[in-house]
MARNU-663707 format. One record per residue: residue number from 0; x, y, z of N, C-alpha, C in turn; residue in one letter. Coordinates in steps of 0.001 Angstrom, whole numbers, plus 500000, padded with zeros to 6 digits. Each point is the difference from the previous one (the first is absolute). Layout:
N
+------+--------+--------+--------+--------+--------+--------+--------+--------+--------+------+
: resi :   n_xx :   n_yy :   n_zz :  ca_xx :  ca_yy :  ca_zz :   c_xx :   c_yy :   c_zz : resn :
+------+--------+--------+--------+--------+--------+--------+--------+--------+--------+------+
:  NUM :      X :      Y :      Z :      X :      Y :      Z :      X :      Y :      Z :    A :
...
+------+--------+--------+--------+--------+--------+--------+--------+--------+--------+------+
! end
This chain:
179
+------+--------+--------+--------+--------+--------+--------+--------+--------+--------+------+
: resi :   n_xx :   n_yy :   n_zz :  ca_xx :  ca_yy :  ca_zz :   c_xx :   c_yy :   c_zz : resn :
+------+--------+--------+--------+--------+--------+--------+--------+--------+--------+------+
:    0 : 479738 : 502293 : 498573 : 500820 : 498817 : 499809 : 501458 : 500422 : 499856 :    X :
:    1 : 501301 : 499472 : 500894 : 500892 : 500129 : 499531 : 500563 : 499814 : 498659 :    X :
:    2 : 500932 : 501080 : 499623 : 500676 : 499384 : 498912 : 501722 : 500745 : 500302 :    X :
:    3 : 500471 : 499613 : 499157 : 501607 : 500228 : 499844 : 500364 : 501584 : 499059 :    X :
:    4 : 500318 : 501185 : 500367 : 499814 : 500644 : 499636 : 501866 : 500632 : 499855 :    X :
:    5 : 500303 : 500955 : 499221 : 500898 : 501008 : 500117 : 500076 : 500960 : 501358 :    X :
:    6 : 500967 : 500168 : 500868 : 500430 : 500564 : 500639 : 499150 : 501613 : 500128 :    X :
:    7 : 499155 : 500047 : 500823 : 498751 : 501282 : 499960 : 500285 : 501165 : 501364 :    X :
:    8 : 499924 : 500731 : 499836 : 499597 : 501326 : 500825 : 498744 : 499634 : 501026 :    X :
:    9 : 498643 : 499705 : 499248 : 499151 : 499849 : 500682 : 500230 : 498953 : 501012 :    X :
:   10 : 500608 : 499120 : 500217 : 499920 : 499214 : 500999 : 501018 : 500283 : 501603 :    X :
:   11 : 500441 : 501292 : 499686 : 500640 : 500460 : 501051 : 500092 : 499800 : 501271 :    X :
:   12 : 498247 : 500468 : 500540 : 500276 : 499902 : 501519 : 499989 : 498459 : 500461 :    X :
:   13 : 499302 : 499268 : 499363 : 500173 : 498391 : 499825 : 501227 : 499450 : 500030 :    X :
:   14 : 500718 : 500419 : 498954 : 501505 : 499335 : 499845 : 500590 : 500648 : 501242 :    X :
:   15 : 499986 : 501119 : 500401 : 500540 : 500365 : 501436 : 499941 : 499037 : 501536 :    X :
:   16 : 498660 : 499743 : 499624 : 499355 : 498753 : 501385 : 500583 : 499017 : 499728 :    X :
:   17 : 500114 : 499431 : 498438 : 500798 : 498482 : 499930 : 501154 : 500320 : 500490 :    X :
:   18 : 501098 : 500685 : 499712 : 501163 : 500388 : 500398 : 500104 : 500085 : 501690 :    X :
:   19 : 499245 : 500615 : 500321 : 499863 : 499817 : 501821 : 500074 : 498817 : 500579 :    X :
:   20 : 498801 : 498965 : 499035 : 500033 : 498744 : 500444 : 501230 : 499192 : 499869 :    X :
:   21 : 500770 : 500027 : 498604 : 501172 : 499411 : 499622 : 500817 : 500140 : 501283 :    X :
:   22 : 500029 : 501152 : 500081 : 501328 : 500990 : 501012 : 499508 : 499014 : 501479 :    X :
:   23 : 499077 : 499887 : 500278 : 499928 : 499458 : 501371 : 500499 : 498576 : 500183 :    X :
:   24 : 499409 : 499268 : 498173 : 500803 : 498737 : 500351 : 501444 : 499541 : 499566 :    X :
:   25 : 500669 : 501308 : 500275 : 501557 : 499762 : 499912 : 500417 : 500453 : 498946 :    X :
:   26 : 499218 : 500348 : 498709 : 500152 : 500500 : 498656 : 501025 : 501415 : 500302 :    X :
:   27 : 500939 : 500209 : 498645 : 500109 : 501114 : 499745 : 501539 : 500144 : 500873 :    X :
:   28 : 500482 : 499582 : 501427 : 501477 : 499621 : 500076 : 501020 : 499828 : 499251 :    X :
:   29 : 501405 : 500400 : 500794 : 500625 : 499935 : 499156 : 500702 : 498790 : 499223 :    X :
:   30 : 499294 : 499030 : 500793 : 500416 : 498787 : 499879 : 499038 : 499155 : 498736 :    X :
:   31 : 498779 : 501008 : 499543 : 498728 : 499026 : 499339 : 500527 : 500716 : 498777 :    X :
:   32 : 500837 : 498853 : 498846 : 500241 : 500250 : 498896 : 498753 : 499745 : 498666 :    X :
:   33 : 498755 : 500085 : 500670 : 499081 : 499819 : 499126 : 499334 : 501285 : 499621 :    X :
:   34 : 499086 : 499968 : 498668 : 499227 : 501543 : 499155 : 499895 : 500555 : 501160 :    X :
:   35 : 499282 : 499764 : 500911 : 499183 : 500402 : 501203 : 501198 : 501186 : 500839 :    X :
:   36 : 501176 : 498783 : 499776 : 500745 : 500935 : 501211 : 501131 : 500899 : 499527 :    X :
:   37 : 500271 : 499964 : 498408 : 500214 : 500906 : 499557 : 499526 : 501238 : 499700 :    X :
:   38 : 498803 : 499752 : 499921 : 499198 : 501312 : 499246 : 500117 : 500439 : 501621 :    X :
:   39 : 499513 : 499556 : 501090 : 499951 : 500914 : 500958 : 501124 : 500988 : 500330 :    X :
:   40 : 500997 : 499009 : 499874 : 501481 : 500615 : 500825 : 500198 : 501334 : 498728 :    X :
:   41 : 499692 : 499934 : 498823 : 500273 : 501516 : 498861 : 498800 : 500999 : 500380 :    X :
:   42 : 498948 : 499124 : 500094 : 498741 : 501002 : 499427 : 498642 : 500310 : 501319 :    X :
:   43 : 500135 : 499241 : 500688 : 499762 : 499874 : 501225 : 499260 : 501715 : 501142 :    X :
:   44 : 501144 : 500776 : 499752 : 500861 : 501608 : 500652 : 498891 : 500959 : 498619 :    X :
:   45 : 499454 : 499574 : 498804 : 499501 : 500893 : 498886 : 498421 : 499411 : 500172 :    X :
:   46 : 499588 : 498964 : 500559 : 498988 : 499143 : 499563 : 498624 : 500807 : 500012 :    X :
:   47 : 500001 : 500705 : 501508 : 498947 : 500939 : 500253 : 499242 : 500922 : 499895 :    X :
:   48 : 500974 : 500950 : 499143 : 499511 : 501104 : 498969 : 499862 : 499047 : 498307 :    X :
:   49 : 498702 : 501044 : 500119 : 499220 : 499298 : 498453 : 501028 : 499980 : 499115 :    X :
:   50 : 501361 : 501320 : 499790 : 501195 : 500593 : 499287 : 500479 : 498610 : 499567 :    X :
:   51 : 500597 : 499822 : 501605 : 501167 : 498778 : 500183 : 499473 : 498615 : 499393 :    X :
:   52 : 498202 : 499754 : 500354 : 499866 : 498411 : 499463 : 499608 : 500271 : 499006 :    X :
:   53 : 499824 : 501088 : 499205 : 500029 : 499798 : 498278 : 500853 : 499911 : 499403 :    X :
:   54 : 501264 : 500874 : 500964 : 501152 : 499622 : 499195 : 500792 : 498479 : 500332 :    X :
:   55 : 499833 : 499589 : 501082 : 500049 : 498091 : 499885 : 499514 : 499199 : 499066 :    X :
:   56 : 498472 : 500591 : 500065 : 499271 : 499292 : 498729 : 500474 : 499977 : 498442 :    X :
:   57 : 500831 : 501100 : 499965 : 500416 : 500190 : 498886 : 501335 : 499438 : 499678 :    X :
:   58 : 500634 : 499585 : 501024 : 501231 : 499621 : 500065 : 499797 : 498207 : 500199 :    X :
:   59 : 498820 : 499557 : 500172 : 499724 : 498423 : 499589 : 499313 : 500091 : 498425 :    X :
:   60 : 499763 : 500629 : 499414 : 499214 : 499941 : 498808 : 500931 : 500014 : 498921 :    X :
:   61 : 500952 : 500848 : 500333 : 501327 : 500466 : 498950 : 501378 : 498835 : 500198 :    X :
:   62 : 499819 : 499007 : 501273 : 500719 : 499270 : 500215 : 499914 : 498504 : 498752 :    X :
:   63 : 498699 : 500198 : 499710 : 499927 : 498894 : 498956 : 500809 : 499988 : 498267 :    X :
:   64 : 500668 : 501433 : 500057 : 500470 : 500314 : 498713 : 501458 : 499628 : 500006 :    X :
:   65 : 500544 : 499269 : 499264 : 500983 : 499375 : 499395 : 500994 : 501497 : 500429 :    X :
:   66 : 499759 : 501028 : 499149 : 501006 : 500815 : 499966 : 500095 : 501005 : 501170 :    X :
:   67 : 499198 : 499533 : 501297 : 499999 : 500614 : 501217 : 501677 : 499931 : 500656 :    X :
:   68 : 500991 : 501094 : 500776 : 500412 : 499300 : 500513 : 499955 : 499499 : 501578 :    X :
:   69 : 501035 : 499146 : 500293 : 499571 : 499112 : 500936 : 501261 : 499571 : 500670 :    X :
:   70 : 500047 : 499563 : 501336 : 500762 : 499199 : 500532 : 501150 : 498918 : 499308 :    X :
:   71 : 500549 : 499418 : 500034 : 500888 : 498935 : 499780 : 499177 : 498826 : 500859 :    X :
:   72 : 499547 : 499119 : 499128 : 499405 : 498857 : 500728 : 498373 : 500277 : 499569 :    X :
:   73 : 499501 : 500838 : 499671 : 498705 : 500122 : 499650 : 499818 : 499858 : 499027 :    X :
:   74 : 498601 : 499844 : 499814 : 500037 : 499610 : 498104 : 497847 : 500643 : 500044 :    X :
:   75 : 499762 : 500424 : 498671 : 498304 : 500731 : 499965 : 499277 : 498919 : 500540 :    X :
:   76 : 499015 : 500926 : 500517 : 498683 : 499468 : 500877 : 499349 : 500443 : 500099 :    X :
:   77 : 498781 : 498930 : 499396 : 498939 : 500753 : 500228 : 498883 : 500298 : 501278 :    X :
:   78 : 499995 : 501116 : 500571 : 499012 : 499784 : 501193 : 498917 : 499652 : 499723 :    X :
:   79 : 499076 : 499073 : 500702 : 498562 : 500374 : 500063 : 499297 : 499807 : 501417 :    X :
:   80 : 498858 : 500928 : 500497 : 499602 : 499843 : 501016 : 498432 : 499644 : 499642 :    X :
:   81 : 499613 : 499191 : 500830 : 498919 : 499098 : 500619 : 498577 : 500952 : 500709 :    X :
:   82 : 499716 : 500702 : 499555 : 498887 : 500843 : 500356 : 498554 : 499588 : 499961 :    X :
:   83 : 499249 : 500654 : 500539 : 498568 : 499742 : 500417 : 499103 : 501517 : 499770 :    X :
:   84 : 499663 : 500735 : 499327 : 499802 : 501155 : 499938 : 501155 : 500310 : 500812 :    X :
:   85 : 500046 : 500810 : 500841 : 500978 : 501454 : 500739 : 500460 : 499196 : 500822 :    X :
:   86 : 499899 : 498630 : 499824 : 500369 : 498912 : 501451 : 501522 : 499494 : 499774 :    X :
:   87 : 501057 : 500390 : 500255 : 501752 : 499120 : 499419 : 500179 : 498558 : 500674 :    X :
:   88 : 499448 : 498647 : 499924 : 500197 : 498678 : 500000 : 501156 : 499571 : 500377 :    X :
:   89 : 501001 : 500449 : 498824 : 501203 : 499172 : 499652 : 500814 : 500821 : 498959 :    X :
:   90 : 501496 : 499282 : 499001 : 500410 : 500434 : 499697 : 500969 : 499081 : 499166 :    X :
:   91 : 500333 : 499810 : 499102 : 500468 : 498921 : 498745 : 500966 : 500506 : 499482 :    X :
:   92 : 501311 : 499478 : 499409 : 500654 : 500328 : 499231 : 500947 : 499467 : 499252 :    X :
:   93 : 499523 : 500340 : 498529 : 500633 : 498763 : 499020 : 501875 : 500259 : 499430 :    X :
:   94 : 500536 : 499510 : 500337 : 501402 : 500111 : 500033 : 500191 : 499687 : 498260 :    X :
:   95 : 500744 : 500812 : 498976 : 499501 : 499713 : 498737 : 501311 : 498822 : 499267 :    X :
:   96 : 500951 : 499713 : 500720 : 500707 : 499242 : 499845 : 500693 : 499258 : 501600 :    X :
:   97 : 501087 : 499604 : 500184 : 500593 : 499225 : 500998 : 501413 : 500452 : 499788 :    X :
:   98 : 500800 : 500702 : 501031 : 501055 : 499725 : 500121 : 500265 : 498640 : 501047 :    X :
:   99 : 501705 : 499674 : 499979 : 500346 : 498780 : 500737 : 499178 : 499628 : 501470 :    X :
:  100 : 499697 : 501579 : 501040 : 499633 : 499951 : 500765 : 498585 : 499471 : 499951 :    X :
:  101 : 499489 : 501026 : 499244 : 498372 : 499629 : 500084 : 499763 : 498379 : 499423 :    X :
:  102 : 500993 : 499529 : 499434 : 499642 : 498522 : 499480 : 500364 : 499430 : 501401 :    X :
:  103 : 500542 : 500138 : 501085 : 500420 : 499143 : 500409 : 498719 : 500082 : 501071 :    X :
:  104 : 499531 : 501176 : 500521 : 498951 : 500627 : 500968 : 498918 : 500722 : 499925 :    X :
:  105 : 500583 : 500704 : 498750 : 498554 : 501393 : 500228 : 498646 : 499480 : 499039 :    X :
:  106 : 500777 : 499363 : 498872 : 498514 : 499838 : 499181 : 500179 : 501061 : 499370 :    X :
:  107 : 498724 : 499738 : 498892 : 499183 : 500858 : 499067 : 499303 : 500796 : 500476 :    X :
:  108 : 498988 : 499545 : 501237 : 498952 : 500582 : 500485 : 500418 : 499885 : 501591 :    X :
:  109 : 499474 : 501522 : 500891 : 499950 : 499870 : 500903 : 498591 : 500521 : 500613 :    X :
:  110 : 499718 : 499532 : 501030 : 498372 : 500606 : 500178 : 499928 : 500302 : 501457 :    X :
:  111 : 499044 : 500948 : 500593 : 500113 : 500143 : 501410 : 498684 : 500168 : 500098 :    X :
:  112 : 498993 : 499699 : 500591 : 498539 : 500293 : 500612 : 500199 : 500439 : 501734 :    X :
:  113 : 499288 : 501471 : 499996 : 500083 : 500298 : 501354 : 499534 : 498812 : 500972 :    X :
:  114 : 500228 : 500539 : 501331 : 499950 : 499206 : 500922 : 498206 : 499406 : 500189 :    X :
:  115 : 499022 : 501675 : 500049 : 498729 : 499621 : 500170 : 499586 : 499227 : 498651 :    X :
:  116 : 500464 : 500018 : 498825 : 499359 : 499692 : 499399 : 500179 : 498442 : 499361 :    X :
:  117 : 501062 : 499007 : 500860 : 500318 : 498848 : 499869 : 498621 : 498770 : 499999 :    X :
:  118 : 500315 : 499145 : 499337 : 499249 : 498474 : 500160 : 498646 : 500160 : 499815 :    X :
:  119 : 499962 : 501116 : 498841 : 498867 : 499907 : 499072 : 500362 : 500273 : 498635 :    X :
:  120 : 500626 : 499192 : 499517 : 500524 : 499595 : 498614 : 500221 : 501235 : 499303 :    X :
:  121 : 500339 : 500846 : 500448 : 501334 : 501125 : 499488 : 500838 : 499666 : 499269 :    X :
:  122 : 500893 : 499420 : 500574 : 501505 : 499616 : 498965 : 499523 : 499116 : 499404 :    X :
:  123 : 499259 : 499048 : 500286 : 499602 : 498794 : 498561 : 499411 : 501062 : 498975 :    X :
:  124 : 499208 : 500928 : 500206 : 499359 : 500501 : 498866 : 500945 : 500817 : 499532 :    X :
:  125 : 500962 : 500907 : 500830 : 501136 : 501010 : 498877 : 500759 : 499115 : 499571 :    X :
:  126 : 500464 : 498881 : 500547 : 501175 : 499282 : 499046 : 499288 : 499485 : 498847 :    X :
:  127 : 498860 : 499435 : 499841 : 499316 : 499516 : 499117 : 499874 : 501049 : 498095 :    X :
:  128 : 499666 : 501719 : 501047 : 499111 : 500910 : 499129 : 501705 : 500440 : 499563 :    X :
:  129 : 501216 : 499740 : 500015 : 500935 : 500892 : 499876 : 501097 : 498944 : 499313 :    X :
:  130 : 499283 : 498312 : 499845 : 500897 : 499090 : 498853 : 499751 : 500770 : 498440 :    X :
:  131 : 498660 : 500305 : 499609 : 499761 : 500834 : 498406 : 500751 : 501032 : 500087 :    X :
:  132 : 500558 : 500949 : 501035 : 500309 : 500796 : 499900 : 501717 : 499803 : 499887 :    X :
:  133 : 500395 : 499067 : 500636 : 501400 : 499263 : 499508 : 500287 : 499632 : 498688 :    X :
:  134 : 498827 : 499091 : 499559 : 500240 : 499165 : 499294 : 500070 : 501542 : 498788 :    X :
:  135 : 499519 : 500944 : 500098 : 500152 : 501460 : 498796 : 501034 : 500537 : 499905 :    X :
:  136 : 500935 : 500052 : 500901 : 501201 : 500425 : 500274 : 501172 : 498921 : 499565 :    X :
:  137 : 499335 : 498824 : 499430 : 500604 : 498831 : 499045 : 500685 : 498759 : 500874 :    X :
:  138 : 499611 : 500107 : 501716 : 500407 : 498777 : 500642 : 499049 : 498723 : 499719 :    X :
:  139 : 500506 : 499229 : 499640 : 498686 : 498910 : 499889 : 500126 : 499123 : 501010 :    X :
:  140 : 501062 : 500167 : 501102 : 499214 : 499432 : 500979 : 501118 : 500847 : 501392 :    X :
:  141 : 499651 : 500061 : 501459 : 500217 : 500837 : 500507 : 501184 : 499559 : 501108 :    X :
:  142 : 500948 : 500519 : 500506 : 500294 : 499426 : 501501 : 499371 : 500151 : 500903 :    X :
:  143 : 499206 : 499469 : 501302 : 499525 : 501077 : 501210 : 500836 : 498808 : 500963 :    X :
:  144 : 500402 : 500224 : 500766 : 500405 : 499784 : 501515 : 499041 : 500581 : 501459 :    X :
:  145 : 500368 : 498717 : 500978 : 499593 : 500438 : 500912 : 501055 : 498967 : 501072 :    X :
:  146 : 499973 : 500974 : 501227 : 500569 : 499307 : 501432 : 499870 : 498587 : 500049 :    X :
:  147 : 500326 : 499010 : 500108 : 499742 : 498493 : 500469 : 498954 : 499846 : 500907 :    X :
:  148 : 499772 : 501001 : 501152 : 498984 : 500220 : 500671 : 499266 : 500469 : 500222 :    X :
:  149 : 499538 : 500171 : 498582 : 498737 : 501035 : 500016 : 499095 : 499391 : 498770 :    X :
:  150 : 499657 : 498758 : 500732 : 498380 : 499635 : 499691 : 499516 : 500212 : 498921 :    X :
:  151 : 499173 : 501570 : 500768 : 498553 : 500564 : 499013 : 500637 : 500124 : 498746 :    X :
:  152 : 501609 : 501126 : 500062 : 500341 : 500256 : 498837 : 500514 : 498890 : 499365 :    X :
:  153 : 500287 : 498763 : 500367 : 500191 : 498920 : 498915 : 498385 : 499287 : 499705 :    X :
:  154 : 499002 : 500518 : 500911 : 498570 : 499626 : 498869 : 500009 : 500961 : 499177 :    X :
:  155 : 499593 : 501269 : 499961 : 500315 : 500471 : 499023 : 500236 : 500141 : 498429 :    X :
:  156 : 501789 : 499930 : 500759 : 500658 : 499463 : 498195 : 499730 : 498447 : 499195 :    X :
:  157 : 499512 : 499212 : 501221 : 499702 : 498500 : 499208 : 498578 : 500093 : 499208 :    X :
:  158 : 498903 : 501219 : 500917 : 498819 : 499881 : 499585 : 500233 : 500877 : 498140 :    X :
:  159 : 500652 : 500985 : 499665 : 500449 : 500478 : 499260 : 500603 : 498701 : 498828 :    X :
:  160 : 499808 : 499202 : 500054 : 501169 : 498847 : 499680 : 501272 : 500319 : 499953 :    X :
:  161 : 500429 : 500305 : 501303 : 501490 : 499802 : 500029 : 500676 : 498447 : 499712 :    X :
:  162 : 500961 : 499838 : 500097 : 500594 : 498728 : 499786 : 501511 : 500069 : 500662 :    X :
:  163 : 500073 : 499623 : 501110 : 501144 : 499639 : 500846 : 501200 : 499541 : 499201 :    X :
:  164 : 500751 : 501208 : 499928 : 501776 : 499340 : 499602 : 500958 : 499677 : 500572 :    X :
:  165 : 500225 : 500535 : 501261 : 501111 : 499704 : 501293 : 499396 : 500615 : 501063 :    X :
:  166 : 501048 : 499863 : 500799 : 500219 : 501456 : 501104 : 501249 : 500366 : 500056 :    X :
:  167 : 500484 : 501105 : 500140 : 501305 : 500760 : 500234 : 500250 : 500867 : 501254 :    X :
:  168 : 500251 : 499677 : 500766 : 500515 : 500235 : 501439 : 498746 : 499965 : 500877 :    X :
:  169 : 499272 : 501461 : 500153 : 498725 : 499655 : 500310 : 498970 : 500132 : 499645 :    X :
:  170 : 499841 : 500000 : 498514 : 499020 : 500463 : 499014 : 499881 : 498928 : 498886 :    X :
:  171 : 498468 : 499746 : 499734 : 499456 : 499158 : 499167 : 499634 : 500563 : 498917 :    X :
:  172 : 500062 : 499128 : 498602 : 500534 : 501109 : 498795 : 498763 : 499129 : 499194 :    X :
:  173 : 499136 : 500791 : 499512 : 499206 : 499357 : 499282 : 499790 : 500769 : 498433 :    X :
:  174 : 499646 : 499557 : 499201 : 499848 : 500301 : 499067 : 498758 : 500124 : 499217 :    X :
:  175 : 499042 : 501022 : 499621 : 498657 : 499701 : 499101 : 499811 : 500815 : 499423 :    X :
:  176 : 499147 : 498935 : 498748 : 499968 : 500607 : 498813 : 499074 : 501051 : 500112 :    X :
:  177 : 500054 : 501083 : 498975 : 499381 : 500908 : 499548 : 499021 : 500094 : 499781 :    X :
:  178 : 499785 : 499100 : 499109 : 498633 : 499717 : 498804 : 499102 : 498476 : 500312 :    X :
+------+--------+--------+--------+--------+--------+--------+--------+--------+--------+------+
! end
């Protein structure tokens, strides 16, 4: 049974295949300002040796600490990935506050489910298994966003009880509680 796990070693050659898949559907450019296409464009060139993706792994795990440092514009996060035994699903991540930007777009939470492993209730179940895990980190209720045109991911966050607050350019901003 899937569950939502800490950022693992064992799921290597797996997380390698999701990444292939991402990469084919446009992921990972220099143009895709999302988790997906950041982590590729840094970590991408290290991913393949066991060395390099432990030391990635280690560099999403340590990203959740307050006193990490970091970019200008970033703020702790927590990773979590979506596993199946040795199988990598997906990939979650709880943003532990909001700067201006992320209020206006990014959200609290961002989530990605590989390509094969879509439209079998993946992201309904990590967004679901990863509100307790917000709500511990003292948000009691969350931002998530998604595209205006993208459907599934607005079932999703509604099935989650999201609750529709606007839209802001081209992103729908919903809000749900924790608990």
């Amino acid at each position: 049974m899937p569950e939502l796990v800490a950022p693992t070693t064992r799921v290597h050659a797996s997380f390698l295949q999701a990444m292939t898949e991402f990469h084919a559907e446009g992921r990972g450019r220099g143009s895709d300002n999302t988790m997906i296409g950041r982590e590729t464009r840094a970590y991408a060139a290290t991913w393949e040796t066991p060395e390099g993706f432990a030391a990635y792994v280690e560099t999403l795990i340590v990203a959740a600490r307050e006193d990490t440092p970091r970019p200008d514009g970033l703020v702790p996060a927590t990773s979590l990935w979506w596993v199946d035994g040795s199988t990598y699903l997906g990939r979650l991540a709880i943003r532990h506050r909001l700067t201006p930007s992320l209020l206006e777009q990014g959200g609290h939470i961002g989530y990605d489910v590989r390509p094969t492993a879509r439209r079998r209730g993946h992201a309904t179940a990590m967004l679901r298994a990863a509100l307790p895990i917000a709500n511990g980190l003292g948000l009691a209720a969350v931002l998530v966003t998604c595209d205006t045109d993208n459907v599934a991911s607005r079932k999703v966050i509604e099935s989650a009880g999201g609750v529709l607050e606007d839209q802001r350019l081209d992103k729908l901003r919903f809000w749900v509680p924790t608990s």
